[in-house]
Kinemage of the C-alpha trace (Angstrom):
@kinemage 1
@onewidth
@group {chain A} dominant
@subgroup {mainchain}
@vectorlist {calphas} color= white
{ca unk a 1} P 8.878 4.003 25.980
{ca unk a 2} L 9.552 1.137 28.574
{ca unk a 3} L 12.071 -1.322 27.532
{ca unk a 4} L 10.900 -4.658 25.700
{ca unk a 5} L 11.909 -7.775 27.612
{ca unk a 6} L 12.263 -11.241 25.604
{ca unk a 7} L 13.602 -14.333 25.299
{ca unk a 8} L 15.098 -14.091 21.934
{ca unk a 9} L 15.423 -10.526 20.217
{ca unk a 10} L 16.032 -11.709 15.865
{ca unk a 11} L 17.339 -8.150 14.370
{ca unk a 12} L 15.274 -8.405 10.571
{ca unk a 13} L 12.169 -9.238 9.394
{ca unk a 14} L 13.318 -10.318 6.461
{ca unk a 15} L 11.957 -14.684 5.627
{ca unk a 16} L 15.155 -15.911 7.016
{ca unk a 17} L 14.597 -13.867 10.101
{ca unk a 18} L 10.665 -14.409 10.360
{ca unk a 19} L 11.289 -18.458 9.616
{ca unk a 20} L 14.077 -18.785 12.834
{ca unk a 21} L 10.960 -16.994 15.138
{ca unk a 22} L 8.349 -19.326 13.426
{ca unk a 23} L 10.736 -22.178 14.477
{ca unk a 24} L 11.792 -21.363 17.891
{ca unk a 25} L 7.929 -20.717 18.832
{ca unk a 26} L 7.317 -23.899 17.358
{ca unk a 27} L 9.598 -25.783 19.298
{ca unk a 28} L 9.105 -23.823 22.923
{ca unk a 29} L 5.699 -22.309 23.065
{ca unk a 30} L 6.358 -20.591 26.087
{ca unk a 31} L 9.544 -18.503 24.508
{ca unk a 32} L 9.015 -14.607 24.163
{ca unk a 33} L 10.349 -13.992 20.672
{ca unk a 34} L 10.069 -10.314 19.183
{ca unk a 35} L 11.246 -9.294 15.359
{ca unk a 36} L 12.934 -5.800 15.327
{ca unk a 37} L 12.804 -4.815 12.126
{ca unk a 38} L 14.410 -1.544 10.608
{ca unk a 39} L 11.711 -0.659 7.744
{ca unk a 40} L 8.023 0.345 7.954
{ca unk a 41} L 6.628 -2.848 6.751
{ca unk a 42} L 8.199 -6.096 5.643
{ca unk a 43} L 9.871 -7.561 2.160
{ca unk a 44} L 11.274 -4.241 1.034
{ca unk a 45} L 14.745 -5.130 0.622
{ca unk a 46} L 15.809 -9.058 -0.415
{ca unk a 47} L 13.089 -10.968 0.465
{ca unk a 48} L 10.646 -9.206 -1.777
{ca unk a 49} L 12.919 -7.811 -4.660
{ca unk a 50} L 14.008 -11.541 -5.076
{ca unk a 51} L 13.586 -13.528 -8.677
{ca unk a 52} L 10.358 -15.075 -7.370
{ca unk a 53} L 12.023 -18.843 -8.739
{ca unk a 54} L 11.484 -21.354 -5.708
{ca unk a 55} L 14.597 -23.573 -6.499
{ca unk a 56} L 14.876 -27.263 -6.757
{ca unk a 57} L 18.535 -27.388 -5.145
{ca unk a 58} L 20.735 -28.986 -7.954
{ca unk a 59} L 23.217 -26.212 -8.089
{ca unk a 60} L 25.381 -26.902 -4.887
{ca unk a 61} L 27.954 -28.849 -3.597
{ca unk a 62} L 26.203 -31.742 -1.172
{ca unk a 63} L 28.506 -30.949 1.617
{ca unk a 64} L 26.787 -27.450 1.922
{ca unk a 65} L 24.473 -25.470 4.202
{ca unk a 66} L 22.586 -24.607 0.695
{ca unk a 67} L 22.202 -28.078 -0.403
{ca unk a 68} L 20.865 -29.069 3.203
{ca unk a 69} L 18.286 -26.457 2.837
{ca unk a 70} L 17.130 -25.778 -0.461
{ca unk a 71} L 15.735 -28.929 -1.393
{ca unk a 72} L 13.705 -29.213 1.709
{ca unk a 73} L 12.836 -26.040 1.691
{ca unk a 74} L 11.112 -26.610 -2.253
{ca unk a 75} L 9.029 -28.877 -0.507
{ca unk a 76} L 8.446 -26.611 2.494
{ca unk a 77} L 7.453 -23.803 0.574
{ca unk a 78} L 4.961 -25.873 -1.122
{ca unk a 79} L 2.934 -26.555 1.706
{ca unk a 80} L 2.781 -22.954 3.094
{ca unk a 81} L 1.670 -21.907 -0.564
{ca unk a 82} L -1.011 -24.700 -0.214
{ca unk a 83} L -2.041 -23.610 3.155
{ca unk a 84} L -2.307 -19.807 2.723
{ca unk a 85} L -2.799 -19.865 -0.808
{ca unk a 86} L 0.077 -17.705 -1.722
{ca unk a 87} L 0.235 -17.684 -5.597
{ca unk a 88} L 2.555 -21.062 -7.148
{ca unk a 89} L 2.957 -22.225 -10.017
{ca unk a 90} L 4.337 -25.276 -11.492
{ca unk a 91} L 6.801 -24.231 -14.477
{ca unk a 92} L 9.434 -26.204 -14.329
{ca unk a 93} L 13.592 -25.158 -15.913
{ca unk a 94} L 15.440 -26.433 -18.781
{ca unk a 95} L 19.554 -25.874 -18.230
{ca unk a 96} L 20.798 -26.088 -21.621
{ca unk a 97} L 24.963 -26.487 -22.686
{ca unk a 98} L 26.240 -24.168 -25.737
{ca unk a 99} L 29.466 -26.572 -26.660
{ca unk a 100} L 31.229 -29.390 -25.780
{ca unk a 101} L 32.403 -28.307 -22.869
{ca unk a 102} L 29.458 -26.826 -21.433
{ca unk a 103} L 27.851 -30.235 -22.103
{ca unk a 104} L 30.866 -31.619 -19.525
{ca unk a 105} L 29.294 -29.433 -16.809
{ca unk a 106} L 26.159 -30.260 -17.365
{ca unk a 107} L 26.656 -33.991 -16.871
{ca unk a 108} L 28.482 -32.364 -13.576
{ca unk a 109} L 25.246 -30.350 -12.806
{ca unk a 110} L 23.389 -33.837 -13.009
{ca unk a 111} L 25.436 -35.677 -10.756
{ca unk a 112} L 25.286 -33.220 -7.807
{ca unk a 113} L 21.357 -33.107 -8.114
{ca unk a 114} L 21.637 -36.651 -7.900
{ca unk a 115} L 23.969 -36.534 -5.076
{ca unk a 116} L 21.220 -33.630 -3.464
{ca unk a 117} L 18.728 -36.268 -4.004
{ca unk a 118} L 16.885 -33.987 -6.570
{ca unk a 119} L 14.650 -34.417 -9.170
{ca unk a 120} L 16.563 -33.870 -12.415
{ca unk a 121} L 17.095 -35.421 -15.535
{ca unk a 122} L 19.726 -35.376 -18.097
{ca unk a 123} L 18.336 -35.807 -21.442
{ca unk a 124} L 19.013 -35.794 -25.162
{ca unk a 125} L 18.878 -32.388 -27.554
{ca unk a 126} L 16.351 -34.094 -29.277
{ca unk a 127} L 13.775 -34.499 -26.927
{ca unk a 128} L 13.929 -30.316 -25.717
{ca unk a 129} L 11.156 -29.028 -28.094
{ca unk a 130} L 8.822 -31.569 -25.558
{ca unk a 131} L 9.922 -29.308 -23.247
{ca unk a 132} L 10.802 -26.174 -24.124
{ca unk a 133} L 10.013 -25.560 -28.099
{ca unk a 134} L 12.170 -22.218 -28.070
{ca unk a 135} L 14.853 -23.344 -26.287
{ca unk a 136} L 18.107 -24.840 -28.292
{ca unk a 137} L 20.842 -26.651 -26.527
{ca unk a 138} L 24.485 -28.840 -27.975
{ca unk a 139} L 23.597 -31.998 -27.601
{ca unk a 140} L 22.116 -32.480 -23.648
{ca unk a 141} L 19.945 -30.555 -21.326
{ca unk a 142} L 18.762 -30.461 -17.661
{ca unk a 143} L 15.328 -30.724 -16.630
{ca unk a 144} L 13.994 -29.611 -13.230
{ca unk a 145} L 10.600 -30.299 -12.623
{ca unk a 146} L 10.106 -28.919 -8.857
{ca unk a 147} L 11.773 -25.256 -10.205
{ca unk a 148} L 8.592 -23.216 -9.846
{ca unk a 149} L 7.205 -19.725 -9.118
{ca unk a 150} L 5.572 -17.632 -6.665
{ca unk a 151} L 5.430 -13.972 -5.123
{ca unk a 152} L 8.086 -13.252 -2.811
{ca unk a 153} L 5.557 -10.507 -0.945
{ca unk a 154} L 2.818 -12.989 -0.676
{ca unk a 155} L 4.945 -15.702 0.697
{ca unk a 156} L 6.055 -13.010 3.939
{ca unk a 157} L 3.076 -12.034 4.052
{ca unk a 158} L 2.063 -16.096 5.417
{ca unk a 159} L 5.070 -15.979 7.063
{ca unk a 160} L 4.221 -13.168 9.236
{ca unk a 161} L 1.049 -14.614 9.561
{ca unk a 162} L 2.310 -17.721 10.700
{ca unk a 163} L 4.353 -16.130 12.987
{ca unk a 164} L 1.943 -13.834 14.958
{ca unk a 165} L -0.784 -16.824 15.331
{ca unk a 166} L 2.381 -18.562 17.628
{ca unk a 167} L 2.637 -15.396 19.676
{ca unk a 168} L 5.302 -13.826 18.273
{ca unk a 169} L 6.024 -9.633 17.966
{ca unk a 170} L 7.337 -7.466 15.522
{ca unk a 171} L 8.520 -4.062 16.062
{ca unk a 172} L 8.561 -1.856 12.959
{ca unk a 173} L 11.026 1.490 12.363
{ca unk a 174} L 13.647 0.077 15.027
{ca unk a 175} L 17.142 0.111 14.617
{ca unk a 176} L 19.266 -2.448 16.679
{ca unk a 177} L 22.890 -2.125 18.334
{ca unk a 178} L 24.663 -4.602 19.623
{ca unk a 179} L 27.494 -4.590 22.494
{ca unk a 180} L 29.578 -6.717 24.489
{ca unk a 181} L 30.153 -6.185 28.397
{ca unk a 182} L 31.217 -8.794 29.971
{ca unk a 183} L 30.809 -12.009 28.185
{ca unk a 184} L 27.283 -10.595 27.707
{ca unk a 185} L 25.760 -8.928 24.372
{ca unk a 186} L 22.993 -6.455 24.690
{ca unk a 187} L 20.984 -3.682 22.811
{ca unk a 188} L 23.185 -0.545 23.397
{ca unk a 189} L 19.911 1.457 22.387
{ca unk a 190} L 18.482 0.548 25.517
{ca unk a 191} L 15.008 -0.391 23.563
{ca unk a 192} L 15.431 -4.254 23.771
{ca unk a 193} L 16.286 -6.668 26.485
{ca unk a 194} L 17.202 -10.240 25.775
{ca unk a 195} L 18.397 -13.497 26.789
{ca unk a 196} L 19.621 -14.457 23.451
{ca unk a 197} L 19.706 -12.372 20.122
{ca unk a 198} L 19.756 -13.578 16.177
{ca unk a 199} L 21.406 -11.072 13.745
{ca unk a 200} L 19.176 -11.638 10.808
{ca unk a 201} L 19.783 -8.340 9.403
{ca unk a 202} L 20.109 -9.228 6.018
{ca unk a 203} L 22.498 -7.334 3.753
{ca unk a 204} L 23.531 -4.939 6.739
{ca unk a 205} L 24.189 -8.225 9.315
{ca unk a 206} L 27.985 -7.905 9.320
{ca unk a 207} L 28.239 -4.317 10.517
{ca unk a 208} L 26.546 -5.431 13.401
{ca unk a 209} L 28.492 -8.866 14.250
{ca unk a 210} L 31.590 -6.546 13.014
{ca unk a 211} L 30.718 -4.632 16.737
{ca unk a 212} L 30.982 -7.774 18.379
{ca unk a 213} L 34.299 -8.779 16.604
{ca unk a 214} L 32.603 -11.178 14.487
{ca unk a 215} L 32.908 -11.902 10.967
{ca unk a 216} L 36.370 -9.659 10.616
{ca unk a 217} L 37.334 -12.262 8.171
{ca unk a 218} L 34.561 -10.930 5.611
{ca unk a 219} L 33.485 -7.894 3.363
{ca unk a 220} L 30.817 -7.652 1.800
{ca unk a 221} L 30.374 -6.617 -1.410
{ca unk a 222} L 27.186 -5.537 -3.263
{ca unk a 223} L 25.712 -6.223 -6.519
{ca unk a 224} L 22.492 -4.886 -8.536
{ca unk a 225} L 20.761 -7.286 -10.126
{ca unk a 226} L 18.975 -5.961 -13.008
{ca unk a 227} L 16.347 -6.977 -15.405
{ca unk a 228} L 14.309 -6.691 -18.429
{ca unk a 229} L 10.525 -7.795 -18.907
{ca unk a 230} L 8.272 -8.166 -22.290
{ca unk a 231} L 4.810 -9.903 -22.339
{ca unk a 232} L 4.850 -13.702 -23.171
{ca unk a 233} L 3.239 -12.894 -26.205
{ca unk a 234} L 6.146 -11.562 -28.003
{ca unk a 235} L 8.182 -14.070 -26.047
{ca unk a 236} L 6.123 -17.469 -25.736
{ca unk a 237} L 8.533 -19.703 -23.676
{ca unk a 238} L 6.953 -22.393 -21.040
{ca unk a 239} L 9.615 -22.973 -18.640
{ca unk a 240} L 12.455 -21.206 -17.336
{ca unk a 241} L 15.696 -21.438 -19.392
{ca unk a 242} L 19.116 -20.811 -17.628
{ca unk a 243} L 22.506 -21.423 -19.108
{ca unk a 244} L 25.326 -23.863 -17.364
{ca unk a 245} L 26.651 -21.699 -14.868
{ca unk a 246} L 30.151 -20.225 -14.584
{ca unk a 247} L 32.467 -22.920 -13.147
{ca unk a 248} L 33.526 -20.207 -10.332
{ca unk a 249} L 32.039 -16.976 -10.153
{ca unk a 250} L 28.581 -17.105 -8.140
{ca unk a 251} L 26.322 -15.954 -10.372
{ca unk a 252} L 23.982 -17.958 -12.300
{ca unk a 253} L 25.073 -15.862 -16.258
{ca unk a 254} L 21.730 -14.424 -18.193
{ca unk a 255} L 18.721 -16.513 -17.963
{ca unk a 256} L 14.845 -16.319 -19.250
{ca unk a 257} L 12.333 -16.405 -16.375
{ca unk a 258} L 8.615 -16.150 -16.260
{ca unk a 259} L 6.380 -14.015 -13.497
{ca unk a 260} L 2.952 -14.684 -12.549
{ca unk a 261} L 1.460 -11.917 -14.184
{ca unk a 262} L 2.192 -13.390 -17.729
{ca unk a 263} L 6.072 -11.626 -18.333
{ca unk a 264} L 9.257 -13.210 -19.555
{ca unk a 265} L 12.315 -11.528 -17.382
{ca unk a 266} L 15.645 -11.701 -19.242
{ca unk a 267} L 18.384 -10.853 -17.036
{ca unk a 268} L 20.035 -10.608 -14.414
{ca unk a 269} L 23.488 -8.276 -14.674
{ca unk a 270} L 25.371 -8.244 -11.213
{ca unk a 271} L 27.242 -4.474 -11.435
{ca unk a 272} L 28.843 -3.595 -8.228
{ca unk a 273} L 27.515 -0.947 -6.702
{ca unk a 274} L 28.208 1.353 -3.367
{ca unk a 275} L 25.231 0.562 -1.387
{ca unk a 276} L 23.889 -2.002 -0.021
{ca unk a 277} L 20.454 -0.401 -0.843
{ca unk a 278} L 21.183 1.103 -3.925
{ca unk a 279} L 18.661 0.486 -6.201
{ca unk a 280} L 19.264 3.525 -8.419
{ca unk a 281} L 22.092 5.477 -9.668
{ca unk a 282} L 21.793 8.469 -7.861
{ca unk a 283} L 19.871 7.160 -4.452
{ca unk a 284} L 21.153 4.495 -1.911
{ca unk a 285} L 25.185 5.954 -1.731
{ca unk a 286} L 27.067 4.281 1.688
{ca unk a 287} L 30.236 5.882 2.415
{ca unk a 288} L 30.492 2.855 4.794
{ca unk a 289} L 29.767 0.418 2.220
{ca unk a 290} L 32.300 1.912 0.082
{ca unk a 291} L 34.847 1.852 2.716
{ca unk a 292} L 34.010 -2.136 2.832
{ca unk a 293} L 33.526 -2.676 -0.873
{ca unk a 294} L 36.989 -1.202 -1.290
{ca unk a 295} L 38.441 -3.766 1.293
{ca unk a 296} L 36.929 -6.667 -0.313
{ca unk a 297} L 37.726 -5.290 -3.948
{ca unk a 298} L 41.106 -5.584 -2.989
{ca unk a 299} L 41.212 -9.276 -1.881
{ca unk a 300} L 39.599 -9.791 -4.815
{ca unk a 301} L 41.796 -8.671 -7.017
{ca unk a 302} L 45.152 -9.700 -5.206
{ca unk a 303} L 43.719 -13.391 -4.891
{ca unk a 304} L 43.922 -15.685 -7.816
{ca unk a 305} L 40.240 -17.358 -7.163
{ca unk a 306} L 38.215 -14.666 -9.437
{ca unk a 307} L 39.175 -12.318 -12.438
{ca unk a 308} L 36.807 -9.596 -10.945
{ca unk a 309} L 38.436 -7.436 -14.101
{ca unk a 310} L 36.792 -9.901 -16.085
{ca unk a 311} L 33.259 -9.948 -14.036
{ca unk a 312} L 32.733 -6.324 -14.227
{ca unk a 313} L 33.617 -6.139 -17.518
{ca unk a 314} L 31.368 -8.350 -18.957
{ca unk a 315} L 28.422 -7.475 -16.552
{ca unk a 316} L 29.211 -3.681 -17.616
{ca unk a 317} L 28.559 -5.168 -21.137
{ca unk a 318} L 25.074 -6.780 -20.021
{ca unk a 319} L 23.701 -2.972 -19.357
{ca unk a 320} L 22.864 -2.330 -22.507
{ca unk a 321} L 20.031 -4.486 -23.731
{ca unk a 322} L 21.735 -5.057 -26.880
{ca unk a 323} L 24.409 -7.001 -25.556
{ca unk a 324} L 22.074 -8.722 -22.864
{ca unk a 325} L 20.111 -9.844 -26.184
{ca unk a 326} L 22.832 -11.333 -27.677
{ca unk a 327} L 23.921 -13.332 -24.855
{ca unk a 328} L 20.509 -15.019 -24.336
{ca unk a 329} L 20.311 -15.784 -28.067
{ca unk a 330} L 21.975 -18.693 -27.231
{ca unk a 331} L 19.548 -20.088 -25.025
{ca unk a 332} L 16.331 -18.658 -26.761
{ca unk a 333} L 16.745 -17.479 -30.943
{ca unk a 334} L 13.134 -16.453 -31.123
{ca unk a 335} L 14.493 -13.626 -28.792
{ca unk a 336} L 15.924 -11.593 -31.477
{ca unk a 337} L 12.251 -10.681 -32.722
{ca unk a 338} L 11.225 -9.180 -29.323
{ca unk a 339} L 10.273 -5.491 -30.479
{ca unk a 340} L 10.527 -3.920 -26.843
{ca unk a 341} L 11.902 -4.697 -23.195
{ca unk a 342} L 11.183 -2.796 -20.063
{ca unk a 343} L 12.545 -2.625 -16.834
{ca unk a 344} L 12.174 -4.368 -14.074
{ca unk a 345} L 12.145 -3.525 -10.115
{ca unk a 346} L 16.207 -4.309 -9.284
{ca unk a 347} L 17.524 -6.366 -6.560
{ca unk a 348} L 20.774 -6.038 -4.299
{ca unk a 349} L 22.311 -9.421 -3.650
{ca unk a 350} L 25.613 -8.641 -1.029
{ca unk a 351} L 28.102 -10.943 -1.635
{ca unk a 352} L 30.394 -12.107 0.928
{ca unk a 353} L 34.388 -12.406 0.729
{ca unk a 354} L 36.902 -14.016 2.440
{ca unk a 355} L 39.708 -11.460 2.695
{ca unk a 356} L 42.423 -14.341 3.069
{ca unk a 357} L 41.788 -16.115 0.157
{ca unk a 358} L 39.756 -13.482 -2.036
{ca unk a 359} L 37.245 -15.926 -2.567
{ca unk a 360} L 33.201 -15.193 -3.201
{ca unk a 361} L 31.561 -16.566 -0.347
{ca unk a 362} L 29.123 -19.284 -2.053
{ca unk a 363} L 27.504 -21.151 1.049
{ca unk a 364} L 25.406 -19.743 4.060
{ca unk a 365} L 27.658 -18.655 6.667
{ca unk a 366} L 26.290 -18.729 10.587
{ca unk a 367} L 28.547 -17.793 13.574
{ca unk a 368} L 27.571 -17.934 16.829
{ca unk a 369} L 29.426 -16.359 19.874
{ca unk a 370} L 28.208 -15.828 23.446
{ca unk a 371} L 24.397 -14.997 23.629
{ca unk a 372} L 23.982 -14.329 19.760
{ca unk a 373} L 24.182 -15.882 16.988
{ca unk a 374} L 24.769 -13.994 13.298
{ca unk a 375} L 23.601 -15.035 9.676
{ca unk a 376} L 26.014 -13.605 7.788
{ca unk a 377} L 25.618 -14.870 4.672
{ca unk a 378} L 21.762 -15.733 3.183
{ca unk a 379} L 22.172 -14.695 -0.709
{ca unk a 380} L 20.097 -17.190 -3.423
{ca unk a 381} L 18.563 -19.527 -2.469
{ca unk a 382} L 17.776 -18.040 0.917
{ca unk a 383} L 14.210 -17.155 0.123
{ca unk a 384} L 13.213 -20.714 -0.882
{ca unk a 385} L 15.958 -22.674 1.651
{ca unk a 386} L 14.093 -19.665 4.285
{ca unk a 387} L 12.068 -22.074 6.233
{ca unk a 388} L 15.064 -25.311 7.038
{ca unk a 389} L 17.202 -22.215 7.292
{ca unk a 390} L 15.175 -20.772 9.743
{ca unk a 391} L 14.868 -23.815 11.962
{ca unk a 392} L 18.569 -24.423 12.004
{ca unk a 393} L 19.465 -20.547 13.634
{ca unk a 394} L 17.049 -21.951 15.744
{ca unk a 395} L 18.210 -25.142 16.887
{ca unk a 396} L 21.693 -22.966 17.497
{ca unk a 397} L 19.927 -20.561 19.452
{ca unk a 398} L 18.291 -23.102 21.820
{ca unk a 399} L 21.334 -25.153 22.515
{ca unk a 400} L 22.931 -22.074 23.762
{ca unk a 401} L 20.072 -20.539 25.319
């Protein structure tokens, strides 16, 4: 086969990926732009095992990438949904406190969707059962309205739609590697040629800007997120119900969502595991990974940011659904009665960490050096912040192009 010339080469076909090609075509009509993407088909790693929760933005600090994108991207994500009728649906989430002090970071929580120009409000126990009748809370809640649902598949799906009708190309079953020579990066598999590439490979995106001696300061680390499922009739809640999050650790704690196809989700546990695509016990095994989990373990545990002792130990707990029961009791009583839970399809989210401090990497991370530029950190809520996202890698790319 004859090598592919381009413009701009993006390595993953994954939203974040398909949303910088949507952008760059949109903005320079003339631009060759070609998606090499490892898999068969798209959506079979993040960006369709994701939650399918579009996210209103409230959760992150205002100086942030995330808080730049997410919001926008709600309201992005609307109109493709309206456009290509990709499955939405309007469900709104209730964040309720379990003490005194969880109340203190709600009224936090508020603030910062304020600051995010969000639409939340902080309101009074009493008024919850309007909102949520199963839900119990101290004395305050959160209510998003703009939290919604849809179908992560359907959603790339438009995106690749969107994409093609601008001219773009995608390349299926093709594996990337990038090299410097000479203050030049190129495809050392002599398949592509390029101008200008975007490393939009996802969960495996700092082995390759690790080639170029980018990204050294990171490891990645990744975790399973694992749920259960029973039908909304044993479990008739209305909205989504999420607990205050942990002051530091990244993760959200065990929350109640809803699907389209009439489940209730109760989940997620984050276990570390040692692949980046392991999805099972026995399948999806990286020696590499390991090699890399091991580093970051280690700055982990010799930095004073996270009790990782403490994570694992109470995720660990979370695998049995007795214990995952209990903890969402708090949220949702009525739970209790559920007579059976089933499993739902996992998800990998690969969390970054700074070696030097031993901190979890919480906002989107983008480096660019020479003629590429590498996203090397997209976890939640990089499906929903996906389009904004997209069209900043972009705007980088054509500055330096």
């Amino acid at each position: 086969m004859s090598k592919i010339s381009c413009d701009v080469l993006i390595i993953g076909g994954g939203v974040i990926g398909i949303s910088a090609g949507i952008a760059l075509l949109e903005a320079n009509r003339n631009l060759k732009v070609v998606i090499a993407e490892k898999e068969e088909k798209l959506a079979l790693h993040a960006s369709g095992r994701n939650s399918g929760v579009v996210h209103a933005g409230f959760y992150y600090s205002p100086e942030s990438l995330k808080a730049s994108f997410c919001r926008e991207g709600n309201l992005e994500f609307r109109k493709i949904a309206t456009k290509y009728k990709v499955p939405f649906k309007e469900v709104g989430k209730v964040v309720v406190s379990r003490n005194a002090e969880e109340d203190l970071r709600l009224a936090e929580l508020y603030q910062r969707g304020i600051a995010n120009n969000v639409d939340v409000e902080l309101l009074r126990a009493g008024r919850l059962y309007r909102y949520e009748p199963l839900a119990q809370t101290y004395n305050n809640f959160l209510w998003s309205p703009k939290t919604s649902l849809s179908d992560p598949i359907a959603f790339s799906d438009a995106l690749k739609k969107i994409y093609s009708t601008l001219g773009g190309k995608i390349y299926f079953n093709s594996k990337v590697q990038l090299k410097e020579k000479m203050g030049e990066v190129y495809d050392s598999t002599e398949t592509y040629s390029a101008k200008f590439f975007i490393n939009a490979a996802g969960a495996h995106s700092d082995y390759i800007s690790r080639r170029l001696n980018v990204g050294l300061e990171f490891a990645m680390i990744p975790f399973i997120g694992s749920y259960k499922s029973t039908s909304i009739r044993s479990l008739p809640i209305k909205r989504l119900v999420y607990p205050v999050p942990h002051p530091v650790n990244p993760f959200l704690g065990v929350h109640l969502t809803l699907t389209l196809i009439g489940k209730v989700k109760l989940g997620p546990t984050a276990m570390p595991v040692f692949g980046r695509e392991q999805y099972s016990l026995l399948k999806g095994w990286s020696y590499r990974d390991i090699l890399q989990i091991a580093k970051g373990t280690k700055s982990l545990v010799t930095g004073d940011a996270h009790d990782i002792s403490e994570i694992i130990k109470s995720e660990f707990a979370k695998t049995k659904i007795k214990n995952l029961v209990e903890d969402a009791e708090s949220l949702v009583p009525q739970i209790r009665n559920v007579p059976k839970w089933d499993k739902s399809r996992p998800g990998i989210r690969s969390q970054l960490v700074d070696l030097e401090s031993g901190k979890l990497v919480q906002d989107f991370i983008v480096q660019t050096q020479l003629n590429c530029t590498h996203v090397l950190n997209a976890v939640s809520p990089g499906w929903t912040s996906s389009i904004p996202f997209g069209r900043y890698i972009a705007e980088e790319a054509l500055i330096k192009m």
